[in-house]
N, C-alpha and C positions, 0 to 999 in steps of 0.2 A: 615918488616911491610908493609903492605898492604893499599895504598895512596888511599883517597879517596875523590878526590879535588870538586866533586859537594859539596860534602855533607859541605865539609872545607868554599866552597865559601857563601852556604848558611847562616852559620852560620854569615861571616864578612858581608855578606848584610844586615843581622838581624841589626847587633850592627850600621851600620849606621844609623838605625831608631831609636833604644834604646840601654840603658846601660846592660840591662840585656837582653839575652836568654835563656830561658826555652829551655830546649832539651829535647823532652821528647820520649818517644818510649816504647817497651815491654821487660822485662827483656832479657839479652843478645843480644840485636840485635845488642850492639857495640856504646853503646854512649861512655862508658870510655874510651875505645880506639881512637873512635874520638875525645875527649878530648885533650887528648896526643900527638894528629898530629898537635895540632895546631902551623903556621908557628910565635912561639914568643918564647923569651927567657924569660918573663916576668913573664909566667904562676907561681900563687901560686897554688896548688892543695890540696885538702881537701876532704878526704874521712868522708864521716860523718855516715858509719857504726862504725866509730872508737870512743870510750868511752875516748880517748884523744883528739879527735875532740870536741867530746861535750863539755868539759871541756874547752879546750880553745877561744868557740865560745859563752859561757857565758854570756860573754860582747862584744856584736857585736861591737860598736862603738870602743872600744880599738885596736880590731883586723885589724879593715877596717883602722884605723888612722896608722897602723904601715908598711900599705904599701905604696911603693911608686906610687908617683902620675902616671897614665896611666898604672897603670901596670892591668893585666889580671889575676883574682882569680876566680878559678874553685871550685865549694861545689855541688859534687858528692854525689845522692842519698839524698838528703839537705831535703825530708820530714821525713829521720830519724831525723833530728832534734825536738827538744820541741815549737822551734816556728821560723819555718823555715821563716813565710813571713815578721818577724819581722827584722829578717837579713839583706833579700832582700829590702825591705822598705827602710831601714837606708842606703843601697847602694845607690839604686838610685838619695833620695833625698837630703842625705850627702856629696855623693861622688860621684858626676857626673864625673870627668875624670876616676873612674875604669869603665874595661870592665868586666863586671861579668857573667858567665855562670853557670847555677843549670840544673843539670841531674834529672828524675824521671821515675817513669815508670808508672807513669798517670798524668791528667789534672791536676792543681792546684784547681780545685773544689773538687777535688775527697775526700780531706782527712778535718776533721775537722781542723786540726791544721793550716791551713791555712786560719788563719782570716782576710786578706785581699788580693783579686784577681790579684790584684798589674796591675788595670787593666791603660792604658795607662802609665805605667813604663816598660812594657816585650815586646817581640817578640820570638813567639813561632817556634820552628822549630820542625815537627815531623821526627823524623827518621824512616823510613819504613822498612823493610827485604829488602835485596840487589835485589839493580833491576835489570833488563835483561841486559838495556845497561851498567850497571858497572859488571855483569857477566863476558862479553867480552871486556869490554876496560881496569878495573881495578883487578879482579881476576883470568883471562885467561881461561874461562871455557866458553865454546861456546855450549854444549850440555846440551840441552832445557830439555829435559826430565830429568838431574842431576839436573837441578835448581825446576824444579816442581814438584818430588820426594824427594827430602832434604831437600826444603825448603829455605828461604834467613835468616836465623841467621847464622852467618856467620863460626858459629862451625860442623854443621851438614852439610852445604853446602861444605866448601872444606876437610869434612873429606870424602874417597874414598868411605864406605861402610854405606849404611843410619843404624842407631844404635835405636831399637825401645827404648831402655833402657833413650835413652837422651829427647826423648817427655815426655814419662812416670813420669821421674823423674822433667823437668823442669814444666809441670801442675801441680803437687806436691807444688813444690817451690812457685809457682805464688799464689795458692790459701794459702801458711802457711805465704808467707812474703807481698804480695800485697792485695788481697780479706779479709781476714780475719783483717785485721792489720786496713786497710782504711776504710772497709765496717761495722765491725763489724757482718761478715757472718758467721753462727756457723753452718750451714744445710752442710758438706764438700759433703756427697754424691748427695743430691740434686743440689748441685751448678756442679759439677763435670758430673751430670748423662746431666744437661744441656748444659753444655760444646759441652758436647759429641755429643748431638744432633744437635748441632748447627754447628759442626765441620759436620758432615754427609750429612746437607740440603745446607751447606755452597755453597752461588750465588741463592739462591729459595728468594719466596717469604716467606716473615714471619708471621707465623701463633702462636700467643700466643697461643691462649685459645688451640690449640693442643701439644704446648709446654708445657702447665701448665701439661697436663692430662698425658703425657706421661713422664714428669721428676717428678711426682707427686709431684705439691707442687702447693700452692693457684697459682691464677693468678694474684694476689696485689703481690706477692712473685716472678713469672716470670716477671713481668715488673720492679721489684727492681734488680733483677741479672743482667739483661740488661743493663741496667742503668750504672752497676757496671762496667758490660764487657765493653761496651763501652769506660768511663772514663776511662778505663785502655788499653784501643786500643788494645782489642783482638778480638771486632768486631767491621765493618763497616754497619750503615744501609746507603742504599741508597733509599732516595726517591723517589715515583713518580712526573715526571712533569705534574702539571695541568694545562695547558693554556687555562681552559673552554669549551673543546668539552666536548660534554654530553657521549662519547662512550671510555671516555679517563680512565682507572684505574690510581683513585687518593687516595688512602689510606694507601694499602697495602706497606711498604717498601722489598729493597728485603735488605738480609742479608751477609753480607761476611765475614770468618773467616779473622783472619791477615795475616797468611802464608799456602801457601801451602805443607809443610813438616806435617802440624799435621793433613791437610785433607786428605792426602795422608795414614798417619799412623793411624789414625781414620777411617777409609775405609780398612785397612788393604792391601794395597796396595803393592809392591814393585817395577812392573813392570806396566807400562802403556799402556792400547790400543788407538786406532785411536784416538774412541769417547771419551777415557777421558781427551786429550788434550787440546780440546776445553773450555769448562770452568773451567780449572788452569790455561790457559792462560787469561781469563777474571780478575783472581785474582793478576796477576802481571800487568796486564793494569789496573786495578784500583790502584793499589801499584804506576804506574807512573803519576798518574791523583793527587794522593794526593800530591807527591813531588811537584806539579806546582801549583794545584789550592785550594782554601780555602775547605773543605768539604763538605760545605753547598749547594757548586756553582756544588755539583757534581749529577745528577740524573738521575734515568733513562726513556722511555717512554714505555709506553701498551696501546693499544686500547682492546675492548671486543671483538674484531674480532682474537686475539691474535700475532695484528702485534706489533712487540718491535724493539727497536733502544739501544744497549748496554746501554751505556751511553749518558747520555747529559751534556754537562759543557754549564752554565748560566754566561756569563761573564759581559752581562749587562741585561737591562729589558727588550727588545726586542731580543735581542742577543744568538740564542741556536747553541753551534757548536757540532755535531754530531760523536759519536767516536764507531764505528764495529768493533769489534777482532776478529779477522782470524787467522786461523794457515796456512790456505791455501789460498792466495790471487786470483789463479783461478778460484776459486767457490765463486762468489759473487753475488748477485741478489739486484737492489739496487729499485725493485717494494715498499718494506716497507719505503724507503727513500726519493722514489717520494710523497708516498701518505704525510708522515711527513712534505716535503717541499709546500705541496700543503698550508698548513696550517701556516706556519714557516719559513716564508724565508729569516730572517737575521740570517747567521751562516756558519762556514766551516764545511767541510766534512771529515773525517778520517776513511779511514781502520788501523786497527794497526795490523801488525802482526810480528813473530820472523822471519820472511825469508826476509824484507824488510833490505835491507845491507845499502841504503839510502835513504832520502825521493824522491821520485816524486810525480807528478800530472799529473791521466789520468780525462778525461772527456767521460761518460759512460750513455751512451742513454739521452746525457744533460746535466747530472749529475757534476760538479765537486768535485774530489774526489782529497785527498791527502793521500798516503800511507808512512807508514813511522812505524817504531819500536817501538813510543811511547814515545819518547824523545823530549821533547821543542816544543810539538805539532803546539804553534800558530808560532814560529820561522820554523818549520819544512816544513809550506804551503809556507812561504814567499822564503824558498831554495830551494822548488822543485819548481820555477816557471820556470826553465832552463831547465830542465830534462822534458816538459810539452807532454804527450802523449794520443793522439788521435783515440777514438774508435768510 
């Protein structure tokens, strides 16, 4: 089995703030499995696909009383349950020494049967598709173009030959066991023609009313699928930051699929040229940006003049640190990043690309930049203060 100690440690951080963590992520990307790595002997596990699960979860309070104190009880898929947050509830508030962890494959808003948010009782961890740096530190697979043609579920990543058969089949799955189940979505083609679309434009800007026309279906109807896709983290919006210049695009968000195996196989791809590297690697620098920071805290900049800054992460209210993805860190012009500072000058600087093996820090017409893979960004400036290089 395949170790995968970030994702292990962030879980144990969670639990030092609460009892419970919500793990949530997109069908198959590996929460069950990371369940099962976890370093206790303690673990109860509970599949709540299972019709003997149901049954014996009945009576929450009997179940939770029959285990021992500090022990660790895992309920797997737990909005299959009738009233999953009633469970949850009676953990936290009953049984403060368990450590409890519930798997889903969307937000706890997402489904009605979650009558209560269980909001300061959780700590949410999302699981993302395998990131670059556990590509190469935890799966051995160093070659960038396998990881942004397969994708990061972690089935179609280390199987040798990408398999159109296993996208096909798992957006099948998604819309008969997650959209339709939560959402109460009956439109399969319209939901699916959107999909599709959105797989295709996947890192643009988001244009509804062309979404509505061209998956043919109201536009009260595309901003409810969205909605959907979202809570179920099959898209990212990011959006604009408005800090008040009048020349600033503040509306518009831009859009990003989860993974790039299904933008890949929705593009009909199999083999990649120069220019489509470029933005799939945008799609796994945002994949490392959510492991660290909140989503909210993530955005991007546009002036009308059509200067743009990747991302921005907001980490306080003056505070914007700057994040450029490169595939090639020789070619970089950092003219859009002066003008940015001109405006903005509490924040670090980041290029992020696949060829940076560790971080540094060059200073570039003024500029302080820190380059680095994309890993533990604000830790990343503070280790390349050694490595510090001068243009």
């Amino acid at each position: 089995m395949i170790g995968r100690p970030l994702w292990l440690q962030k879980i144990e951080d969670a639990w030092s703030k609460r009892a419970i963590v919500w793990l949530a992520g997109v069908r198959r990307v590996g929460k069950t499995t990371l369940v099962k790595m976890l370093d206790t002997t303690e673990v109860t596990y509970r599949n709540c696909d299972l019709p003997s699960v149901h049954r014996e979860l009945e009576d929450p309070e009997f179940f939770l009383r029959s285990l021992p104190k500090g022990a660790v009880v895992a309920f797997d898929e737990v909005h299959r349950l009738n009233d999953p947050s009633l469970l949850l509830k009676i953990a936290a508030d009953e049984f403060p020494s368990l450590r409890v962890i519930a798997t889903g494959s969307s937000t706890l808003a997402a489904s009605s049967k979650f009558r209560d948010s269980l909001t300061g009782r959780k700590q949410v961890v999302l699981l993302t598709p395998v990131l670059w740096q556990e590509c190469q530190s935890d799966f051995g697979i160093g070659d960038l173009d396998r990881r942004l043609l397969h994708g990061g579920l972690p089935e179609p990543l280390l199987s040798t030959r990408k398999d159109s058969d296993f996208f096909a089949e798992w957006l099948d799955s998604v819309y008969a066991r997650d959209i339709q189940e939560l959402f109460g979505v009956r439109n399969r083609t319209g939901y699916l023609s959107l999909i599709g679309l959105l797989l295709r434009q996947s890192g643009g800007l988001l244009d509804i009313t062309k979404l509505a026309q061209v998956s043919r279906i109201s536009r009260p109807t595309a901003y409810s699928y969205l909605e959907s896709l979202q809570l179920s983290h099959l898209i990212r919006l990011v959006r604009p930051m408005n800090g008040g210049g009048k020349r600033e695009i503040v509306r518009q968000p831009k859009c990003y699929a989860f993974d790039t195996g299904f933008v890949t196989y929705e593009k009909g791809w199999d083999v990649l040229r120069s220019e489509d590297r470029g933005l799939l690697w945008e799609h796994l620098v945002i994949d490392a940006l959510y492991a660290q920071f909140p989503s909210e805290n993530i955005l991007y900049w546009k002036d009308k003049s059509n200067r743009e800054i990747d991302f921005i992460v907001r980490t306080k209210r003056d505070e914007h640190h700057t994040v450029e993805c490169k595939i090639d860190v020789d070619r970089i012009s950092v003219k859009t990043l002066a003008n940015f500072r001109k405006r903005y000058q509490n924040g670090l600087n980041f290029v992020v690309s696949p060829r940076v093996l560790r971080p540094y820090r060059a200073r570039i017409e003024g500029l302080e930049i820190t380059f680095s893979d994309g890993a533990n960004l604000v830790d990343a400036s503070a280790q390349s203060a050694d490595a510090e290089v001068m243009r």
